[in-house]
N, CA and C of each residue as an Amber inpcrd file, in Angstrom:
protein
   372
  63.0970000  37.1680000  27.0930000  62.5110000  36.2080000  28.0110000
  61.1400000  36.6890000  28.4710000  61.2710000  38.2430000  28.8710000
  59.6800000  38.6260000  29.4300000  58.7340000  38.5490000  27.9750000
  58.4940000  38.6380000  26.7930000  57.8330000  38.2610000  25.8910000
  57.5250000  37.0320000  25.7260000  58.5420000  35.5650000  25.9860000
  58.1320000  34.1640000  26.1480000  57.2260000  34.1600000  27.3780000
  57.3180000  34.9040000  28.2680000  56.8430000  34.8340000  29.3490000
  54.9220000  35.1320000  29.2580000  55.2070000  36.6650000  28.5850000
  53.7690000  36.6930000  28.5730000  52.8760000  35.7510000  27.1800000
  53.4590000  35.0490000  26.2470000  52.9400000  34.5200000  25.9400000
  51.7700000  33.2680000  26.5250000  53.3360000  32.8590000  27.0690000
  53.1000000  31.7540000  28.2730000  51.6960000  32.0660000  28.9630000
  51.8980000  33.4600000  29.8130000  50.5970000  33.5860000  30.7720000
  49.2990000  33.7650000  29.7820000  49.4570000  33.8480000  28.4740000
  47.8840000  33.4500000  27.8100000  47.6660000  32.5020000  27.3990000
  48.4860000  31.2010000  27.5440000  48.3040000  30.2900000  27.2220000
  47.9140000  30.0520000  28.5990000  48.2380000  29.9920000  29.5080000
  47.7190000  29.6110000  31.1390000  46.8090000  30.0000000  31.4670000
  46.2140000  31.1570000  30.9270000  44.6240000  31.6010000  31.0090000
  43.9930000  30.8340000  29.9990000  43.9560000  30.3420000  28.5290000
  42.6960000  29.7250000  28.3670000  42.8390000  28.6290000  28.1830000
  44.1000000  27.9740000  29.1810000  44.0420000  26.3190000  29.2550000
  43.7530000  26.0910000  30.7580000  43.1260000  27.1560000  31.2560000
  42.8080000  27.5360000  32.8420000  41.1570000  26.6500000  33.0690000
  41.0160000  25.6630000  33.9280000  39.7110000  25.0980000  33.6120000
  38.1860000  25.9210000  33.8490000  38.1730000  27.0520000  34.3630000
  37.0950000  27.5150000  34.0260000  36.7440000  27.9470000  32.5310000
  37.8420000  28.8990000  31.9830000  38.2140000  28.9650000  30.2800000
  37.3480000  27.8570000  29.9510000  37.8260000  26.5280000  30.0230000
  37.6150000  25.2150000  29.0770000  36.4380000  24.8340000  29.4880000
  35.6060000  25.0170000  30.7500000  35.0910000  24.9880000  30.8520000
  33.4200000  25.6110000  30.2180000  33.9340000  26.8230000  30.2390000
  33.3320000  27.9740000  29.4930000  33.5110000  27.7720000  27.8330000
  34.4090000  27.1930000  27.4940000  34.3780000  27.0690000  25.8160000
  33.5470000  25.9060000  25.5960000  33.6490000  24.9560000  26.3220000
  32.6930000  23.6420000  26.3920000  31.2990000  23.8530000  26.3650000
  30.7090000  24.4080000  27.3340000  29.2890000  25.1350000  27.1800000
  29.2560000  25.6010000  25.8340000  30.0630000  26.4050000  25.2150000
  29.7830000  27.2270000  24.4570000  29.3150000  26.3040000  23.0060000
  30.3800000  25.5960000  23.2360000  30.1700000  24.3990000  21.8640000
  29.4520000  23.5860000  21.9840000  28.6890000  23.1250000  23.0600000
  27.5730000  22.2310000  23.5710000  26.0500000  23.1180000  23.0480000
  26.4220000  24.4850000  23.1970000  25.3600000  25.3390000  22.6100000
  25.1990000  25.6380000  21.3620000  26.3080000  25.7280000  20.5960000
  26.1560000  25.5160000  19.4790000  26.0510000  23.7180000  18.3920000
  25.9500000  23.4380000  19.2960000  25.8800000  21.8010000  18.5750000
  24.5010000  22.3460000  18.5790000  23.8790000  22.4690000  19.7760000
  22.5810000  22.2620000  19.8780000  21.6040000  23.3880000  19.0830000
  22.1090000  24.2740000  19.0200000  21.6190000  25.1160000  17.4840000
  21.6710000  24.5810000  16.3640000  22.5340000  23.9550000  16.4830000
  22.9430000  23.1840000  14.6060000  22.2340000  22.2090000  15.0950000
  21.6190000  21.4100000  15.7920000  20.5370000  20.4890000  15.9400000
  19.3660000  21.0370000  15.1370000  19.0400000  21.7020000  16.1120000
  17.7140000  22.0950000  15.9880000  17.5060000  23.3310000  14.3750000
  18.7290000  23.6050000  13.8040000  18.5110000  23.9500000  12.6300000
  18.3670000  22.8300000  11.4390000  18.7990000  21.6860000  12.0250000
  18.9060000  20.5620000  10.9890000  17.5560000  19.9040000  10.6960000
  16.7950000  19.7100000  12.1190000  15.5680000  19.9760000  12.1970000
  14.9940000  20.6070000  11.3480000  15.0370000  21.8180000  11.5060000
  13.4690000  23.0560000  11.0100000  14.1460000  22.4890000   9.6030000
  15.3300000  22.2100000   8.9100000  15.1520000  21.7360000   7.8900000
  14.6970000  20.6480000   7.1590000  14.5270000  19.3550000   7.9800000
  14.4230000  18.4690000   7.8240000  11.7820000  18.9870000   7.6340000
  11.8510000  19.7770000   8.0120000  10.3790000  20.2020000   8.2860000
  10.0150000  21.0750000   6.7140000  11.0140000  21.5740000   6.4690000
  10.7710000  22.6680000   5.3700000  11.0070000  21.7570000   4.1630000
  11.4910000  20.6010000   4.1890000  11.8700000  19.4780000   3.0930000
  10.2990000  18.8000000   2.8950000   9.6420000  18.3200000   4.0210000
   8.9930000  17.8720000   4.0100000   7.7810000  18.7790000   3.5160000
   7.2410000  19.9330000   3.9610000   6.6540000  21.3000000   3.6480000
   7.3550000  21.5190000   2.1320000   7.6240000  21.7680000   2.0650000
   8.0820000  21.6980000   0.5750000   7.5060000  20.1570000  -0.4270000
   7.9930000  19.0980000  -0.2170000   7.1020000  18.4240000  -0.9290000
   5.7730000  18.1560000  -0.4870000   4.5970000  18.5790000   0.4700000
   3.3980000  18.7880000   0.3320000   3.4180000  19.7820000  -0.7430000
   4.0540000  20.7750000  -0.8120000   3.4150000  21.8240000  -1.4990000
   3.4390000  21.5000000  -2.8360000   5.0130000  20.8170000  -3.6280000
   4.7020000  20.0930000  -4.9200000   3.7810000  19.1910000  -4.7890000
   3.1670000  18.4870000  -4.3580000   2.0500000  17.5620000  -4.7220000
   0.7000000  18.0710000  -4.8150000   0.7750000  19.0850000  -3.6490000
  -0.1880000  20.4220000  -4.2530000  -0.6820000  21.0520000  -5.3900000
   0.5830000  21.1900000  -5.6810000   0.7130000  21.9880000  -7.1820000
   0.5710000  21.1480000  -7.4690000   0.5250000  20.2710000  -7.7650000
   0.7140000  19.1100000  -8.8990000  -0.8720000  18.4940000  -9.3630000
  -1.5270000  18.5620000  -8.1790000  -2.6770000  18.3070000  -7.6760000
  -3.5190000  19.3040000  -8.3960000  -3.4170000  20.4280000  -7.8530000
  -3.9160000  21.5460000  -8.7510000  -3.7850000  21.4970000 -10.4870000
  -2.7120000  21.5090000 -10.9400000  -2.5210000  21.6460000 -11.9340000
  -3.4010000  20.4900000 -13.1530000  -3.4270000  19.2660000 -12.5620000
  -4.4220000  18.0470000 -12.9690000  -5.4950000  18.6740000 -13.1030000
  -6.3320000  19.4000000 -12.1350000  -7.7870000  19.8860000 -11.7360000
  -7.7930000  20.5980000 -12.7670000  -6.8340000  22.1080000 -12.7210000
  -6.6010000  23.0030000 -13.7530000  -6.8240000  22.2620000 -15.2540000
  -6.2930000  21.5610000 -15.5620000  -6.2500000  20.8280000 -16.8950000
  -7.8000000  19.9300000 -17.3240000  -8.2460000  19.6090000 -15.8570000
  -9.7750000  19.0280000 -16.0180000 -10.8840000  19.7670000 -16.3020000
 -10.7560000  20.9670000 -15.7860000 -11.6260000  22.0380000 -16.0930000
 -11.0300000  22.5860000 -17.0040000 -10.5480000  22.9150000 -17.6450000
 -10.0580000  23.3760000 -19.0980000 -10.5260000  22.6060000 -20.0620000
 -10.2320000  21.2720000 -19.8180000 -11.0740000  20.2940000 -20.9400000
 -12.9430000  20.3220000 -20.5390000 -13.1750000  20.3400000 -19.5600000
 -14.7400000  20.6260000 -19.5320000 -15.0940000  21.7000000 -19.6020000
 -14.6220000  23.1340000 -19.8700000 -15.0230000  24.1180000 -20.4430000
 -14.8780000  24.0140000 -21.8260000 -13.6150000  23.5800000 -22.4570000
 -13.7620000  23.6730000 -23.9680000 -15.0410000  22.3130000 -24.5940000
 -15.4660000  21.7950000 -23.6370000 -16.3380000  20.7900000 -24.1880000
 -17.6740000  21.3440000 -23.6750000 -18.0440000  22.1760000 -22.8400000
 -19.4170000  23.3110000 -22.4270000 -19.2630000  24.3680000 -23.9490000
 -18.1680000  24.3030000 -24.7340000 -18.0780000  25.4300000 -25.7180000
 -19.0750000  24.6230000 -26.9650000 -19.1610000  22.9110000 -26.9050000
 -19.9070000  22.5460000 -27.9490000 -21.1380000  22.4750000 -27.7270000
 -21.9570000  22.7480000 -29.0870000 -23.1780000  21.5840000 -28.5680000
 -23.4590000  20.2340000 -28.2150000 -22.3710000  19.2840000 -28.4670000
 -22.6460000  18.2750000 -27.6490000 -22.1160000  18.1170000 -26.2040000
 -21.2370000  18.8840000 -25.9080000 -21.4500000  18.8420000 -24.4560000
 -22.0690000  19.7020000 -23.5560000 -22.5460000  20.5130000 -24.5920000
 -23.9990000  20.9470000 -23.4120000 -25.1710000  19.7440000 -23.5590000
 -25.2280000  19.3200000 -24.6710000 -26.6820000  18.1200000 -24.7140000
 -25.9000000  17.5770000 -23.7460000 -25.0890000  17.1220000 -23.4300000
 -24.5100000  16.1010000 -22.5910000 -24.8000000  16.0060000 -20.6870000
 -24.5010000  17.6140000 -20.9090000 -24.6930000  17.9120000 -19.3680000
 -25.5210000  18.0370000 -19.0530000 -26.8750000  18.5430000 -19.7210000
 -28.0580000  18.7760000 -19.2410000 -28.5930000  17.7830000 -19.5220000
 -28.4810000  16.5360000 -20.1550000 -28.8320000  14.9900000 -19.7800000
 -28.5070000  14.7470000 -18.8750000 -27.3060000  14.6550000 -18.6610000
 -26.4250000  13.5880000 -17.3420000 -27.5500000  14.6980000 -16.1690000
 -27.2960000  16.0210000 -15.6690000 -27.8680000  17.0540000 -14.7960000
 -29.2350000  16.8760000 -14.3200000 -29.8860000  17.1710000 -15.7320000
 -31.4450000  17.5460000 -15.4950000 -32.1900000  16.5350000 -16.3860000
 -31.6070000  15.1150000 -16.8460000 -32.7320000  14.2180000 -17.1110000
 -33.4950000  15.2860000 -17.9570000 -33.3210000  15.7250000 -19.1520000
 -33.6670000  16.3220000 -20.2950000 -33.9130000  15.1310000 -21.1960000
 -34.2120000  14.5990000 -22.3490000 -34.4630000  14.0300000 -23.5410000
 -34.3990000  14.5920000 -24.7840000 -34.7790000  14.1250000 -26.0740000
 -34.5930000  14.7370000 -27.4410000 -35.7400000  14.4720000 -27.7410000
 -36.4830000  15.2580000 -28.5300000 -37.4780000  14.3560000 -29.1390000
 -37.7700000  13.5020000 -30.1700000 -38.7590000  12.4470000 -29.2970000
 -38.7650000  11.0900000 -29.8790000 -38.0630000  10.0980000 -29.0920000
 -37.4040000  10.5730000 -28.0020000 -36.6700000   9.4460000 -26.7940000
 -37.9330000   9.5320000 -25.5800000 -37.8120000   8.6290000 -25.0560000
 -38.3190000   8.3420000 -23.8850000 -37.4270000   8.2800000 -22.5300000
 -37.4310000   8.9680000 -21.5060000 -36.8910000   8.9980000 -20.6510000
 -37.6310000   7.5660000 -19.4900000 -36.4890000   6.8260000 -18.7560000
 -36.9810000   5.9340000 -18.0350000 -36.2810000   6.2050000 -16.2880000
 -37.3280000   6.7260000 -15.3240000 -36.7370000   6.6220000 -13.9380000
 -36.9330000   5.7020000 -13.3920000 -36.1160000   5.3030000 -12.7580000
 -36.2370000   4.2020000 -11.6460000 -36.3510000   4.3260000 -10.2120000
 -37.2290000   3.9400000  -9.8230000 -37.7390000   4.4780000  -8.0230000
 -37.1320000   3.2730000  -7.4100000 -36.8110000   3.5560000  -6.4180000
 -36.9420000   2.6250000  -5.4310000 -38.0260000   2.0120000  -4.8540000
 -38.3970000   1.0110000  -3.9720000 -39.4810000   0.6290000  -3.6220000
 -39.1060000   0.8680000  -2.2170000 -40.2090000   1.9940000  -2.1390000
 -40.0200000   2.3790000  -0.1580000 -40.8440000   1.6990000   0.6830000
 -42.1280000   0.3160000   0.4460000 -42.1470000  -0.5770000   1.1920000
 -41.8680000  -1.6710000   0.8840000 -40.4970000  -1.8260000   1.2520000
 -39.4370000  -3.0120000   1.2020000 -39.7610000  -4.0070000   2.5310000
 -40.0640000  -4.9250000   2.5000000 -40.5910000  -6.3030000   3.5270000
 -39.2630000  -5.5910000   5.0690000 -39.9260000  -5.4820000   6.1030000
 -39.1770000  -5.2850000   7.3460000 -38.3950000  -6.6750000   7.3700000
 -37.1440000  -6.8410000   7.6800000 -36.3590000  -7.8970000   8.0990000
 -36.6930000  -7.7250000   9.9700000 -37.0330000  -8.7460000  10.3140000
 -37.6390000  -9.3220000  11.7160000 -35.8250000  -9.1710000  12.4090000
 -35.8790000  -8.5250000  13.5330000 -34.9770000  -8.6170000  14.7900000
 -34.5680000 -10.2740000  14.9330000 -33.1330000 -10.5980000  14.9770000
 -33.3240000 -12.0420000  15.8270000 -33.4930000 -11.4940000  17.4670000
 -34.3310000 -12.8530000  17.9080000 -34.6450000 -12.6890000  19.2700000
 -33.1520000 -12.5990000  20.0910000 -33.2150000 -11.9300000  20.7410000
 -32.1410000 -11.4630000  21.8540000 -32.0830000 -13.0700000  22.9760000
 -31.2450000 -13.6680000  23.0320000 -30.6090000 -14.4200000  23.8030000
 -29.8920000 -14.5070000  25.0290000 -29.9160000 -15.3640000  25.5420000
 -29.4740000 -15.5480000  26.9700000 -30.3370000 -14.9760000  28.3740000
 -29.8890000 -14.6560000  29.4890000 -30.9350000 -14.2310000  30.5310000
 -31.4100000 -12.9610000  30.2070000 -30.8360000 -12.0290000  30.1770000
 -31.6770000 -10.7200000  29.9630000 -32.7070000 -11.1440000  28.4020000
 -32.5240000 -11.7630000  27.1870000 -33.2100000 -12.1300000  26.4530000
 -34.6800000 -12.5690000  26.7760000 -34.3860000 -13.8380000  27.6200000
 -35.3420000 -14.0290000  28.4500000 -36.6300000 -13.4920000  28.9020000
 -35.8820000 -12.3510000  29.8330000 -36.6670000 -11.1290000  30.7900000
 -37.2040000 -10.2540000  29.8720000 -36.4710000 -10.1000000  28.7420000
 -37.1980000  -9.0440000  27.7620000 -38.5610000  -9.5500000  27.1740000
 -38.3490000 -10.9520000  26.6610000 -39.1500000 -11.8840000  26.2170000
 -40.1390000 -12.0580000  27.0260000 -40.2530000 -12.3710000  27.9470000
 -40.9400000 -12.5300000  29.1650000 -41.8720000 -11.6780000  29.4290000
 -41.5150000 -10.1350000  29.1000000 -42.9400000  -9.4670000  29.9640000
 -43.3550000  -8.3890000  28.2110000 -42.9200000  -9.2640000  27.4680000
 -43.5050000  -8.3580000  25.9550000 -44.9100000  -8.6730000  25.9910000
C-alpha cells in the first residue's frame, strides 16, 4: 500500500497547478522557438534562391565573355571592335559622322496664366 501511495504523491505533485502551470510556459516557449526557427527558414529559402539566380546570372556573363574573347582571338573581331570602339575604317571606305545641330530653334515658354501670370507679364 505505502508504494501505491508514493506513487500517488508524484502524481499529485505534477498534476499540482503550479507544475502545469510551469510546463505550460515551458511549451508556450518552445512553440515560440519553433516559430521563429520556421522563420529564419523560411529567410534562408528565400537567400538561397537569390543566390541561384546569381549564379545563374553569372554564369550567362561567364559564357558571354568567353564567346567575346574567343572572337578578340580573330581577326575579324578585332576589325570589328576597333570599328564599333574607335571609328577606324579600311582603306578605300569612307567614314561618315553625324553631329548634331547645337543651334536648334529655342521653343518659346507658353505665357504663364491666370493672376500671378498677369503680374509677371505686367512689369516684364
Amino acid at each position: 500500500m505505502r508504494n501505491f501511495q508514493q506513487k500517488r504523491g508524484w502524481r499529485n505533485i505534477f498534476q499540482s497547478k503550479p507544475v502545469l502551470a510551469l510546463f505550460g510556459i515551458l511549451i508556450l516557449v518552445f512553440a515560440y522557438n519553433i516559430l521563429g526557427l520556421w522563420n529564419k527558414m523560411q529567410d534562408t529559402e528565400k537567400n538561397k534562391k537569390i543566390a541561384e539566380d546569381k549564379v545563374a546570372e553569372l554564369l550567362q556573363q561567364k559564357k558571354k565573355l568567353t564567346t567575346d574573347i574567343n572572337s578578340l582571338n580573330t581577326t575579324e573581331g578585332k576589325e570589328k571592335l576597333f570599328r564599333e570602339n574607335f571609328g577606324l575604317a579600311k582603306d578605300g571606305e569612307d567614314l561618315i559622322v553625324v553631329v548634331d545641330d547645337k543651334n536648334s530653334p529655342a521653343v518659346p515658354k507658353p505665357a504663364s496664366s491666370g493672376f500671378f501670370g498677369f503680374l509677371k507679364n505686367l512689369f516684364k
